[in-house]
C-alpha positions in Angstrom: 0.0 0.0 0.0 1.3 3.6 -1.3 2.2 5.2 2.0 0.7 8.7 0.2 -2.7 7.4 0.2 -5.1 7.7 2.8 -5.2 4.7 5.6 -9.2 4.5 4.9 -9.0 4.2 1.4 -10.0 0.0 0.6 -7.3 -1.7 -1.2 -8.8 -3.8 -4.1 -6.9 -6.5 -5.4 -7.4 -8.4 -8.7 -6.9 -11.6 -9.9 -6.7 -13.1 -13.4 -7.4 -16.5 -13.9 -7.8 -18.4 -17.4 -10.0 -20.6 -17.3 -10.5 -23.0 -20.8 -13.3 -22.8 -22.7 -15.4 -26.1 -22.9 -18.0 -26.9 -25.4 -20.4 -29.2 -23.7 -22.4 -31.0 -26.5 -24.8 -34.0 -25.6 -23.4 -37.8 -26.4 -26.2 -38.2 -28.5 -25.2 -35.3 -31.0 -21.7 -36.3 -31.0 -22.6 -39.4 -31.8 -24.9 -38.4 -34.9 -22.0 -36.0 -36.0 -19.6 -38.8 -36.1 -21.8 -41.1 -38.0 -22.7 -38.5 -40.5 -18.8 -38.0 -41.2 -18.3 -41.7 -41.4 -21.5 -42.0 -43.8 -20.0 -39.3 -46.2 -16.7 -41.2 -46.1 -17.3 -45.1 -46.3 -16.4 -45.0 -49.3 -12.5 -43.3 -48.8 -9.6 -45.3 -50.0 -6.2 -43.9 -49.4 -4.3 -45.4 -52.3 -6.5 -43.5 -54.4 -6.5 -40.4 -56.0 -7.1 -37.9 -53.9 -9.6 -35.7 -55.9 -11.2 -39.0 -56.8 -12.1 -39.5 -53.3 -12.9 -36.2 -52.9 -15.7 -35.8 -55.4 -17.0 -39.7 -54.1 -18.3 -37.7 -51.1 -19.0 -33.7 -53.0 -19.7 -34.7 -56.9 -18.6 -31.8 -58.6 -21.5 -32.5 -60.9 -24.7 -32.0 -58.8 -28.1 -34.3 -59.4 -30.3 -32.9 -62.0 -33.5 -34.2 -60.6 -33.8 -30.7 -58.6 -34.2 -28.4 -62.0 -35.9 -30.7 -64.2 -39.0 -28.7 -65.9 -37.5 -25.5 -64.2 -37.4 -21.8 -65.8 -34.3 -22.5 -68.1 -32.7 -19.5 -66.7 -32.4 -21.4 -63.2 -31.4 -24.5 -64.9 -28.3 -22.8 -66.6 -27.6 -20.9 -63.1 -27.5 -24.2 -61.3 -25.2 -26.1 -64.0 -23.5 -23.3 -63.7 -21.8 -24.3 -60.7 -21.4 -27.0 -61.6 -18.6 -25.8 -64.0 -16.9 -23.5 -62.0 -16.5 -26.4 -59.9 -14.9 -28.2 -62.3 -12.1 -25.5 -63.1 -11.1 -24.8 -59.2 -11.3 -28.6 -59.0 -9.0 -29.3 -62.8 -8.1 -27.0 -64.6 -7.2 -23.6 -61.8 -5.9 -26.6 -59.7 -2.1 -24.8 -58.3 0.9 -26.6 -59.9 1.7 -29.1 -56.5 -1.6 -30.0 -56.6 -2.0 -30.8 -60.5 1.1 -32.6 -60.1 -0.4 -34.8 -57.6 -3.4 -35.6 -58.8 -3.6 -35.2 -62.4 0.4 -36.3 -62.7 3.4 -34.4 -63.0 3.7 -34.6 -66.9 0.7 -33.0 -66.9 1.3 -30.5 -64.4 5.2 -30.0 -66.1 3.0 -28.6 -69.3 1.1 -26.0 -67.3 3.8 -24.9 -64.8 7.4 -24.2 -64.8 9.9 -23.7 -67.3 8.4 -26.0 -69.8 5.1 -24.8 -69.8 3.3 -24.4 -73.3 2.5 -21.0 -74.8 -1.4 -20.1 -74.5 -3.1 -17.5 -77.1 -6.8 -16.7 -77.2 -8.3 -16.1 -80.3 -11.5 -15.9 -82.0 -12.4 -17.8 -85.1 -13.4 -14.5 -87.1 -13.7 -16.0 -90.2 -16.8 -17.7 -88.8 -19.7 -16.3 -87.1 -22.3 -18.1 -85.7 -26.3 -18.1 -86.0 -25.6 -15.3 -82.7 -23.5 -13.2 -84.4 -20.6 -13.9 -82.7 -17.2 -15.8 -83.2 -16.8 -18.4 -81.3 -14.0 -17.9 -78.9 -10.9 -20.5 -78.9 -8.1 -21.2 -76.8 -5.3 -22.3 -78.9 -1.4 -23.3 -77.3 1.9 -25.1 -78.2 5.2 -26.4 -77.1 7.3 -23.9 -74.8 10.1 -24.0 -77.3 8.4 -24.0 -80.4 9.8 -21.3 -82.8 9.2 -19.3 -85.9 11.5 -22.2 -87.6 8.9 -24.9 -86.3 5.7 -25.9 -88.5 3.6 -27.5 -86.3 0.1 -29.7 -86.9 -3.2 -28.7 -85.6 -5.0 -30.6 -83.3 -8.7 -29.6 -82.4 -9.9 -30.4 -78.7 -13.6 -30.7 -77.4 -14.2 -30.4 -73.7 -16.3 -32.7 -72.1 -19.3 -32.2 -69.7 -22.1 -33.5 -71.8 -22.8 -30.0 -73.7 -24.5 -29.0 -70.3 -20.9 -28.1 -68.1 -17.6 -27.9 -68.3 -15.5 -25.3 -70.3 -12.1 -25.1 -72.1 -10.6 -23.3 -68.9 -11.5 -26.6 -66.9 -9.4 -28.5 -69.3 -7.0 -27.0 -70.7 -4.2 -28.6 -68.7 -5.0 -31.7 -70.8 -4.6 -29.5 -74.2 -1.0 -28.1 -72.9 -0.1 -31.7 -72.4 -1.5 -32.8 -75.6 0.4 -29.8 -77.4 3.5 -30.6 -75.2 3.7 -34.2 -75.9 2.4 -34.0 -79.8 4.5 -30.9 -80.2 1.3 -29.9 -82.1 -0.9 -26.6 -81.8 -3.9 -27.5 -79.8 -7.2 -25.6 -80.0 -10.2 -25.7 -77.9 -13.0 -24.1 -78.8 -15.9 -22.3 -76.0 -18.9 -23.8 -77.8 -22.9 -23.0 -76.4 -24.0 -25.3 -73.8 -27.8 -26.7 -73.2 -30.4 -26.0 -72.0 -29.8 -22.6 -73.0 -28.7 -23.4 -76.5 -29.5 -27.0 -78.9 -27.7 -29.3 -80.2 -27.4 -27.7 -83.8 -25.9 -24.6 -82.0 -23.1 -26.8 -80.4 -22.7 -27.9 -83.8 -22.6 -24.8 -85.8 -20.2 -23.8 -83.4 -17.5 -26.7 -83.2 -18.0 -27.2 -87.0 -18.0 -23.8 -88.2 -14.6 -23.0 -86.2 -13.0 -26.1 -87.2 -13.5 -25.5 -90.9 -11.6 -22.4 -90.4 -8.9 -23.1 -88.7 -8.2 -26.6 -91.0 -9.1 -23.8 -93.8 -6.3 -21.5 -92.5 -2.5 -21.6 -92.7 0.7 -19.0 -92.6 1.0 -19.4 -95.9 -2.6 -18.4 -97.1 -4.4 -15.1 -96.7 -6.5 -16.1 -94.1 -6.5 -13.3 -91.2 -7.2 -16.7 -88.5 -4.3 -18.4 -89.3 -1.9 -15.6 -89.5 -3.0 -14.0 -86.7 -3.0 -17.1 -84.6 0.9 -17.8 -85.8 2.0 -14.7 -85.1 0.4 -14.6 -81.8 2.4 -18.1 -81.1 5.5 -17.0 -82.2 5.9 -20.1 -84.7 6.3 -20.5 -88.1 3.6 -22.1 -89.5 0.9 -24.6 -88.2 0.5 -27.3 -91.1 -3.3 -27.9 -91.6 -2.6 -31.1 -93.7 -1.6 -32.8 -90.4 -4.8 -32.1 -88.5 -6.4 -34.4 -85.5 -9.9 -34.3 -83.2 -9.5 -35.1 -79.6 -11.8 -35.1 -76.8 -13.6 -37.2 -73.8 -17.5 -38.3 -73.1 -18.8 -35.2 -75.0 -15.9 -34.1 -76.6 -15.7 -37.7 -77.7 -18.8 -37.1 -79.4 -18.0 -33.9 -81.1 -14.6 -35.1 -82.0 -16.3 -37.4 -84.1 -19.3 -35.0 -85.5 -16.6 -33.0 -86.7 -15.8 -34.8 -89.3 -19.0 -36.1 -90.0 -20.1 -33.1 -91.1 -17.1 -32.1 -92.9 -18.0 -35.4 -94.9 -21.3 -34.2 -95.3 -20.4 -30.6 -96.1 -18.0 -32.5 -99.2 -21.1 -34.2 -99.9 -23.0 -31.0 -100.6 -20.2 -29.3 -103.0 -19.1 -26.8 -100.1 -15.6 -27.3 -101.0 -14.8 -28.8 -97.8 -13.0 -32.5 -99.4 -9.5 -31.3 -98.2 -10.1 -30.4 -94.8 -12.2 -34.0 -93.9 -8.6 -35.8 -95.9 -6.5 -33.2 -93.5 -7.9 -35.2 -90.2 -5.2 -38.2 -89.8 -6.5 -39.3 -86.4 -10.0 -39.0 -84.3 -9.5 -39.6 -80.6 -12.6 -40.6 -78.7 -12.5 -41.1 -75.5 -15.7 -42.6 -73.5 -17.7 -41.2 -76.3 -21.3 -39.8 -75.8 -22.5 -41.9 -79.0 -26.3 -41.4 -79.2 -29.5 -40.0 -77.5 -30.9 -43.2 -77.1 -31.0 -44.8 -73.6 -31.4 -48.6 -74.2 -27.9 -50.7 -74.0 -27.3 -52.9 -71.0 -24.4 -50.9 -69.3 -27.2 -47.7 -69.6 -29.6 -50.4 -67.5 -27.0 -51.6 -65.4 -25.0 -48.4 -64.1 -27.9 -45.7 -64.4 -28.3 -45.2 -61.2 -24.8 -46.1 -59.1 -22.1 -44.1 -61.3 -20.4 -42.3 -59.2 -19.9 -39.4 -62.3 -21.5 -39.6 -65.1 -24.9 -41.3 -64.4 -27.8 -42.2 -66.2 -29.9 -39.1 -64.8 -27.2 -36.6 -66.4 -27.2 -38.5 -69.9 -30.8 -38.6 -70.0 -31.3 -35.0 -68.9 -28.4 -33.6 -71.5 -29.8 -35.3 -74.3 -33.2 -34.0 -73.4 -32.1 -30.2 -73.1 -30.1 -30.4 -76.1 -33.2 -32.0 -78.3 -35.5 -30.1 -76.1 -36.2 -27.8 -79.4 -34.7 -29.8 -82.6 -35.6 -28.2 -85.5 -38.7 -31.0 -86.8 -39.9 -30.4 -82.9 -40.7 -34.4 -83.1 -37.8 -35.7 -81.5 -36.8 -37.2 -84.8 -33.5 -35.5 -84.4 -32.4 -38.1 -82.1 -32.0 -41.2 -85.5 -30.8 -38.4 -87.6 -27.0 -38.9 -88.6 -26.3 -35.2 -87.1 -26.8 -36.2 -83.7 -26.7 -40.0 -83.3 -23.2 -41.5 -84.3 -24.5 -45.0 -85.4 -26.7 -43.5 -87.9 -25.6 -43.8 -91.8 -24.6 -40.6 -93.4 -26.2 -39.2 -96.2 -25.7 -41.5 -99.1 -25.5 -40.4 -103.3 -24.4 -42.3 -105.9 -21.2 -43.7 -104.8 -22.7 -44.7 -101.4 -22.1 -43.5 -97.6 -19.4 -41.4 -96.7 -18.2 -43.7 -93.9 -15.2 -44.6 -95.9 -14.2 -41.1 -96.4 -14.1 -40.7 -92.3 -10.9 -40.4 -90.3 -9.5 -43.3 -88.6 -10.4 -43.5 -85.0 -8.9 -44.8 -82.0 -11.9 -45.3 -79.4 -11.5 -46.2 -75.7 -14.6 -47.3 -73.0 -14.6 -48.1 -69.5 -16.1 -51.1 -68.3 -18.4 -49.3 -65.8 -19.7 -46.8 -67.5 -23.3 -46.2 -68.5 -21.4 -45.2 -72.1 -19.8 -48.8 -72.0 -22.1 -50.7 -75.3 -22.6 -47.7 -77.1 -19.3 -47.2 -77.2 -18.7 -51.1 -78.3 -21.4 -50.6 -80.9 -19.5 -47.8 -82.7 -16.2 -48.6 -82.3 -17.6 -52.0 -84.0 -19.2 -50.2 -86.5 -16.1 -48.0 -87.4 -13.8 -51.6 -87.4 -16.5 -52.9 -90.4 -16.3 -49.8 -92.3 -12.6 -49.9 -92.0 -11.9 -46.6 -90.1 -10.9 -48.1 -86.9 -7.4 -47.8 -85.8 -7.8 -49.4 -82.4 -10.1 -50.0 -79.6 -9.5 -50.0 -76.0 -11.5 -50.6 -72.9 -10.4 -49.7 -69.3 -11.9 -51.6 -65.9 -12.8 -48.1 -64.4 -16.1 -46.1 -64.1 -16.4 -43.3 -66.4 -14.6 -40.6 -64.3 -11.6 -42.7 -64.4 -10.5 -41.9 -68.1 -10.2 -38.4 -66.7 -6.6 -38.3 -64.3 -8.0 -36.5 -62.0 -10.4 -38.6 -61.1 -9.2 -42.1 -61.6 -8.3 -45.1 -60.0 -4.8 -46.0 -59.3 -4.1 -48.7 -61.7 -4.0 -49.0 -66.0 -6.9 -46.5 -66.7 -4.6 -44.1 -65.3 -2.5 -44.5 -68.7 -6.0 -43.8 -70.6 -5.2 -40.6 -71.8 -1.2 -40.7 -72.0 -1.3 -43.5 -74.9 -4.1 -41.8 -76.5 -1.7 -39.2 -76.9 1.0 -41.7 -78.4 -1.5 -42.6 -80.7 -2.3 -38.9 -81.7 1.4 -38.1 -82.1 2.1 -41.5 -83.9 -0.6 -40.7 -87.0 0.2 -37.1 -86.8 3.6 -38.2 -87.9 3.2 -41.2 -90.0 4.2 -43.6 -87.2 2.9 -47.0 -87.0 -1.1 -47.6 -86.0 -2.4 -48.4 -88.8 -6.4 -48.8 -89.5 -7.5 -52.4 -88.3 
């Protein structure tokens, strides 16, 4: 006590004291939380990918049930998400992630010293039924020069035509461009429900004929300005490919179909459908038809792409074919097993690329993939089929299983490279 203060003057005296902080929760809830935590991961296996486990327990592609016969503006909100999801999950993934779970040689192409150049680009020379030009992403080797001519290889994104985006893969076109030494370019194509089917089309066929219509050597304003922008010397249109998975399996081979069927109709388009050495098809979306065993047997337990999502795609993007019969859906512009148009000399299945086609054993895709890939070995124009014991997902790297399927897309790409170059697969 200060001796200057008065002696009646209380002295107060305080005391801190930390005492922890307890949550006090009854057994019963903490017993309900831990059995909702072990519910949502029964199904975690640690020698897996970890994204694959991941999305077992948060599908980055949500049920559909909840916006069928919804405004169509809330229906392309909700699927939506659904594709920004994909990019944070694929293709904005940072480098030490993409190098664990889609691999490092992917992950090399995108970061680091040997990651590929990236230009965007719209395909001017062609304008869709909107008015606009449909917007591509194009990209090549890190060390490709104005010395180097390089071939063109056109990538489709997958998502059924009702998700994804090029951003959300374009990790797999830099390791396609990397590994091909090749230009790769994806094009941003409408999506259902907002859009149909013959607007996906026009859109992925109309930018494809120009860029397989444009070169460094010609006057066209796409292929100059998409050289110069690359810093190369020439992109060789004669050595051209189609790539893509599920959907862009699907569109990699419409493509050329319609090319075909363009040649058919005197629209001078004979030397770009001879210019694609190689269609990849990966999983393939094949037709709108929902009747094939592996359809029956995995609509309702694929952990992906189920039978709900097929069944709901194909019915946005027919929703409003142009007959308004659902005829659309046996016609050879959207069902792959259809005959093209025929004339005098007969179908134009001969005149097709050769194809190298690969299916998963689990997938709800499984027979019609079978059925086509069968189709193209009878008309000659099959290079090679392949079928993986996985689900759907696991033909995508992110998302697979540890075992072969995680090869899927690496010796598509051998293939690719190998007919861009004159290399050995030959048609079966």
């Amino acid at each position: 006590q200060p001796t200057n203060q008065p002696t009646n003057q209380p002295i107060i005296t305080i005391k801190t004291m930390q005492t922890p902080f307890r949550l006090r929760l009854p057994h019963h809830l903490l017993l309900l939380c831990a059995a909702y935590v072990a519910y949502l991961f029964r199904g975690w296996t640690w020698e897996e990918n970890f994204i694959h486990n991941v999305l077992k327990v948060f599908p980055a592609l949500p049920p559909v049930d909840p916006i069928r016969g919804r405004d169509v503006a809330v229906q392309v909100d909700y699927l939506a998400g659904a594709t920004r999801n994909m990019e944070v999950l694929m293709g904005r993934a940072p480098g030490f992630l993409m190098q664990y779970t889609a691999g490092p040689e992917i992950a090399a192409a995108s970061f680091g010293p040997a990651a590929t150049k990236v230009v965007r680009i719209n395909a001017t020379t062609c304008t869709s039924s909107s008015g606009d030009a449909p917007p591509m992403t194009c990209t090549c080797p890190h060390d490709a020069g104005t010395d180097d001519t390089l071939p063109l290889v056109l990538y489709f994104h997958s998502g059924g035509m009702i998700v994804g985006s090029v951003d959300a893969e374009l990790h797999y076109a830099r390791y396609i461009a990397r590994e091909a030494s090749a230009v790769v370019c994806s094009v941003k194509y409408r999506k259902a429900p907002a859009h149909r089917l013959s607007d996906v089309l026009e859109d992925v066929v109309g930018a494809s004929a120009a860029l397989l219509g444009s070169s460094s050597s010609s006057s066209s304003t796409l292929g100059a300005d998409l050289v110069r922008s690359l810093g190369i010397g020439g992109i060789d249109t004669s050595r051209a490919a189609t790539f893509g998975i599920s959907a862009g399996g699907y569109l990699a081979a419409m493509v050329p179909r319609h090319l075909a069927a363009m040649r058919q109709e005197e629209k001078d388009s004979s030397d770009l459908v001879a210019a694609i050495r190689v269609q990849i098809s990966m999983a393939p979306m094949v037709r709108p038809l929902a009747d094939t065993p592996s359809m029956v047997e995995h609509f309702h337990d694929a952990p992906d792409w189920s039978g709900d999502h097929n069944t709901y795609a194909w019915s946005a993007l027919l929703a409003r074919d142009r007959d308004g019969d659902g005829t659309q859906a046996c016609d050879w512009q959207a069902n792959l097993m259809a005959d093209l148009p025929k004339k005098e000399s007969g179908t134009t299945a001969a005149a097709l690329p050769p194809a190298y086609v690969v299916t998963a054993t689990k997938d709800i895709l499984r027979d019609e993939g079978r059925a086509y890939a069968e189709q193209l070995r009878i008309a000659g124009r099959l290079i090679e089929h392949v079928e993986y014991n996985t689900n759907h997902g696991g033909l995508f790297p992110e998302l697979s299983r540890r075992g072969p399927a995680d090869q899927a897309l690496s010796r598509a790409v051998q293939v690719l490279s190998d007919r861009l170059n004159g290399g050995q697969y030959v048609v079966e």
